[in-house]
C-alpha angles and dihedrals in degrees: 000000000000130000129235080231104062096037088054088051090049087045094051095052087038092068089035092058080070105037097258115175145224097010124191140193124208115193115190105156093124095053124103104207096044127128105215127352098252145024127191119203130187134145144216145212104242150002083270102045093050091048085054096051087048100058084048112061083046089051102048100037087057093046100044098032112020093243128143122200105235086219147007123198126172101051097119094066104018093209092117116004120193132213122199107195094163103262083007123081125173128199119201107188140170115242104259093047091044093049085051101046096039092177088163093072090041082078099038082138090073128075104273112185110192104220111209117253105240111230 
């Protein structure tokens, strides 16, 4: 079986792999009242950008791990995509509706660990 560790590492280089930025990891795997024990949170620049992200964090964690998301939501328009990968959840988000909505610091509680934007 494989680890939440491991998925959210796969995750992480998945949206690397297309220059995604500002990505966050939320781990909340200590708190009582949380919905899942990780998101992950990155944006793009565009509807095109975040659709890409998207395809690949499905791609490569299928093709490094095996895992399958159980569902996907956002892809029409590509502003704020979701990721369901059981206790795992990513948001990939264009800049403006990220900014709004600002869930990482809903759970400011939990352990965030900023991952540097490769350049």
């Amino acid at each position: 079986m494989v680890e939440n560790e491991q998925i959210v590492n796969k995750i992480v280089e998945g949206i690397q792999e297309k220059k995604g930025k500002r990505i966050v990891v939320v781990d909340m795997s200590d708190l009582q009242e949380a919905p899942c024990s990780y998101f992950v949170i990155c944006e793009g620049d565009s509807r095109v950008h975040v659709g890409a992200i998207a395809h690949s964090i499905k791609d490569w964690v299928r093709d490094e791990i095996k895992v399958k998301p159980y569902a996907i939501d956002g892809l029409e328009n590509a502003e704020w995509i979701a990721m369901d990968y059981g206790q795992i959840i990513v948001h990939v988000f264009q800049r403006a509706p990220r900014e709004f909505y600002d869930i990482e610091h809903l759970w400011e509680d939990a352990k965030l660990t900023e991952i540097e934007d490769i350049i």
